[in-house]
N, C-alpha and C positions, 0 to 999 in steps of 0.2 A: 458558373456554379454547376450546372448540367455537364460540364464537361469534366471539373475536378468529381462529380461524383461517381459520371461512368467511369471514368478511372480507374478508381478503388474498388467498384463492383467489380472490374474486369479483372482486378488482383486480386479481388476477393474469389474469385470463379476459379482462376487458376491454382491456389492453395486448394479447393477444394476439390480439384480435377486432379491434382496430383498424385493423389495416393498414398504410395512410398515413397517414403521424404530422402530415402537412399539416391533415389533411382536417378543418377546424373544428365539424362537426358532430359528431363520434364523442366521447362522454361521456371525462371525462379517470378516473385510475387515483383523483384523488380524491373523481371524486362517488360511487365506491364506500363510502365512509369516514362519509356523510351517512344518515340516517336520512332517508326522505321528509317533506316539508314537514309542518308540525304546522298545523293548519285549527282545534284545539279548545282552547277557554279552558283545559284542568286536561290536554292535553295533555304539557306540561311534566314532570307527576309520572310519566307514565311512562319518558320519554326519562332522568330523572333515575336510575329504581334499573336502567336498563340500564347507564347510564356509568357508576355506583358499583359495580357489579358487573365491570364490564371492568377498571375500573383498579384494582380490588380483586385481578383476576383476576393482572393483569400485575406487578404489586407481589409480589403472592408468587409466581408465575410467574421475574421476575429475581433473588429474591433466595434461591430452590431454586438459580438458575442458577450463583450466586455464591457458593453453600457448594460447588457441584459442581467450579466449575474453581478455588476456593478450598484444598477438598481436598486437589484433584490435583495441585498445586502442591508443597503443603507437604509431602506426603504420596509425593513423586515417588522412585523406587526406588533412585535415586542417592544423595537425605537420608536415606532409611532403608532399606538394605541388607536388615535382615532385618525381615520381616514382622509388623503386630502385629494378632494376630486379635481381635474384639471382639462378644459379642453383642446389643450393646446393652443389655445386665441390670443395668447400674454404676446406683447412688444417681443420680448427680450427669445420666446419661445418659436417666436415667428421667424425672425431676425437668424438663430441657431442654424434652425428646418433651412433656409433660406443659401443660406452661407454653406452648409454641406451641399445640398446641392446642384450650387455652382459649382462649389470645387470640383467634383465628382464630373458631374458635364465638361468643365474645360479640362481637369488634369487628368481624367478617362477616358469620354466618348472624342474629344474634337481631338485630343493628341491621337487617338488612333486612326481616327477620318485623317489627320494629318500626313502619319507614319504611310497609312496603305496608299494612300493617295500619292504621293512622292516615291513610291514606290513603285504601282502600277504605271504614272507617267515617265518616267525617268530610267527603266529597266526594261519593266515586264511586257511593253508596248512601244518599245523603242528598237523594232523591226531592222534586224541584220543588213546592212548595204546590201547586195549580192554582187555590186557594180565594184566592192571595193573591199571587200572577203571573201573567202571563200565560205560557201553557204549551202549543205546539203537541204534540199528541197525532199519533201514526202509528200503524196497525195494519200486521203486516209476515208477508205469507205466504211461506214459503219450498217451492218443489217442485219438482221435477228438472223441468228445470236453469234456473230463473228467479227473482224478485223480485218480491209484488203489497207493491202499498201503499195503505194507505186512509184519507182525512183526511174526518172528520165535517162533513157540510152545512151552511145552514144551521142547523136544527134542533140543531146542536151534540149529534146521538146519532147513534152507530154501526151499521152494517149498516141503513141506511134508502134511499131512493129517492131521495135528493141527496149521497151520499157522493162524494166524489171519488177514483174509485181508477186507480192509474198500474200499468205494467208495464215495471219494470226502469228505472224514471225515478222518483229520490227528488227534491225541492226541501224546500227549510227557507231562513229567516229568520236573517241574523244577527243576532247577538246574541239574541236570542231563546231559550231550554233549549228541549231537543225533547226529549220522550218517547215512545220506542216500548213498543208491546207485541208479541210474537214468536212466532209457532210454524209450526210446518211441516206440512203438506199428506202427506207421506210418512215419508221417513225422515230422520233427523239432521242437517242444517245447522247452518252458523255465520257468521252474520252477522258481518262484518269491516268497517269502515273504516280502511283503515290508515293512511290523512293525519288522520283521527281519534284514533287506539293504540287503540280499542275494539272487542272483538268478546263475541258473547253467543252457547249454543249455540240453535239452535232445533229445537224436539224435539215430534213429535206427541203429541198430546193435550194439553201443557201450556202455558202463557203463560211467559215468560221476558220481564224487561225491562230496559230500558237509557236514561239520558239524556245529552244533550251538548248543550253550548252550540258554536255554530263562530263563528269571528272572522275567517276569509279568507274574500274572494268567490273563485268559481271551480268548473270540473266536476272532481270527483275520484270515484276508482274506489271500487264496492262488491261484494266478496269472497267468496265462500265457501271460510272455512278450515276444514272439512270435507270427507274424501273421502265423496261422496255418489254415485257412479256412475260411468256410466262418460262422460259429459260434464259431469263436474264441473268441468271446466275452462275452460266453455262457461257459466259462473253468474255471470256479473257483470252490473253495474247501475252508472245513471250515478245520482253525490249535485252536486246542483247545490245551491250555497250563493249565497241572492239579498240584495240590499239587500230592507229591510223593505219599501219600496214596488215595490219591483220584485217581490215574493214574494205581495203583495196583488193587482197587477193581474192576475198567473199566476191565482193561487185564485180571485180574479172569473170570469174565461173557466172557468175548469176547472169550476167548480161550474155555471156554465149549459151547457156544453155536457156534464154528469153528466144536469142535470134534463131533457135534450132525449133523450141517449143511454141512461140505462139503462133496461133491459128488465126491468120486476118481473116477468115470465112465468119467467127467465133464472135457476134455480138459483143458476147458476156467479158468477153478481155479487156475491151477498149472501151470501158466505164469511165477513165479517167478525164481531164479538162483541162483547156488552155491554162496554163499556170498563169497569175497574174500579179 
């Protein structure tokens, strides 16, 4: 319900941000109504248990609305003169209450425990071979208020003197699974792609990890849905998604100018971690 209402504020906000209703640049009331574009192959299953949950929501949302003016109707003080008081305590009243919400609990809550559950085991945590695909690896620092990223040289091992690492510029391969590993520099992050639907927290001391395949080319935003300070709002990164050769001739350049540029004297480079 909180969800279908910001909604309609949020399209309510943009008719009223509009102005001139000419003016064909200003987003219309219903690109509020759209989820941003989906980039990731298993995307889908998330957009799916939002919308079963909305029209789950609005299903019993209309039909509370239609015992209400249903009621009031029948119930109008003209058909019934004098008042009949009720505390709900009757068999048949009890029985009603009872039976809606069961249904509600098994054909709502547990189908969706069901749905994300089979979903989460079965996809989302069902971690890329690397022994038996191919599997880009990313290592991903989060620290007020930025993004490091780090792709193995190639010596194909982590935190070494041809690492290639970016700041606030991700690239990945379509079609390709991308696996990162995650942690943060300070305090609590949360790695967000939301043309992705996946976010993971990122939390010092420990590795958290996440894979995605992406099937659109194009630059889309990368998040911190974490209040981490006070420029937390200032935490974004660009994810560029390349054709396979377009993603190759990048990592060629990027890897000889890693083995030209880094400084083994330079602490601050070799942040990265045995991948595991």
């Amino acid at each position: 319900m909180t969800r279908l209402l910001f909604i309609l504020l949020l399209g309510l906000c943009n008719v009223a941000m509009a102005g001139d209703a000419s003016s064909a640049l200003e987003p219309s009331i219903w690109d509020s109504f759209h989820f941003p574009e989906d980039i990731s192959e298993n995307g889908h299953l998330i957009d799916w248990l939002f919308n079963y949950t909305t029209y789950m929501i609005i299903f019993c949302f209309l039909f509370v609305v239609m015992g209400l003016v249903g009621f009031s109707f029948f119930y109008y003080h003209t058909r019934h003169p004098k008042p009949y008081y009720t505390y709900g305590t009757k068999r048949t009243q009890i029985y009603v209450a009872t039976f809606i919400g069961i249904a509600v609990f098994f054909g709502i809550d547990l189908n969706l425990v069901r749905i994300s559950n089979d979903d989460f085991t079965k996809v989302f945590i069902n971690w890329p071979d690397e022994k038996e695909e191919k599997v880009i690896r990313v290592e991903v620092m989060a620290q007020q208020w930025m993004w490091k990223f780090r792709y193995a040289g190639k010596d194909e091992l982590f935190n070494t003197e041809d690492d290639v690492v970016t700041l606030n510029d991700l690239r990945v391969p379509l079609g390709t699974k991308v696996s990162f590993q995650i942690t943060s520099k300070d305090v609590i992050h949360s790695f967000f792609i939301p043309n992705g639907r996946r976010k993971v927290d990122a939390i010092p001391g420990r590795i958290t990890r996440m894979w995605m395949q992406f099937k659109t080319a194009g630059t889309w935003d990368i998040a911190c849905a974490e209040m981490c300070g006070t420029h937390h709002y200032m935490m974004k990164a660009s994810l560029k998604t390349l054709s396979e050769k377009d993603y190759n001739i990048w990592m060629k350049q990027a890897q000889t100018y890693a083995v030209a540029e880094n400084d083994v004297e330079n602490p601050d480079v070799f942040w990265g971690w045995k991948w595991d």
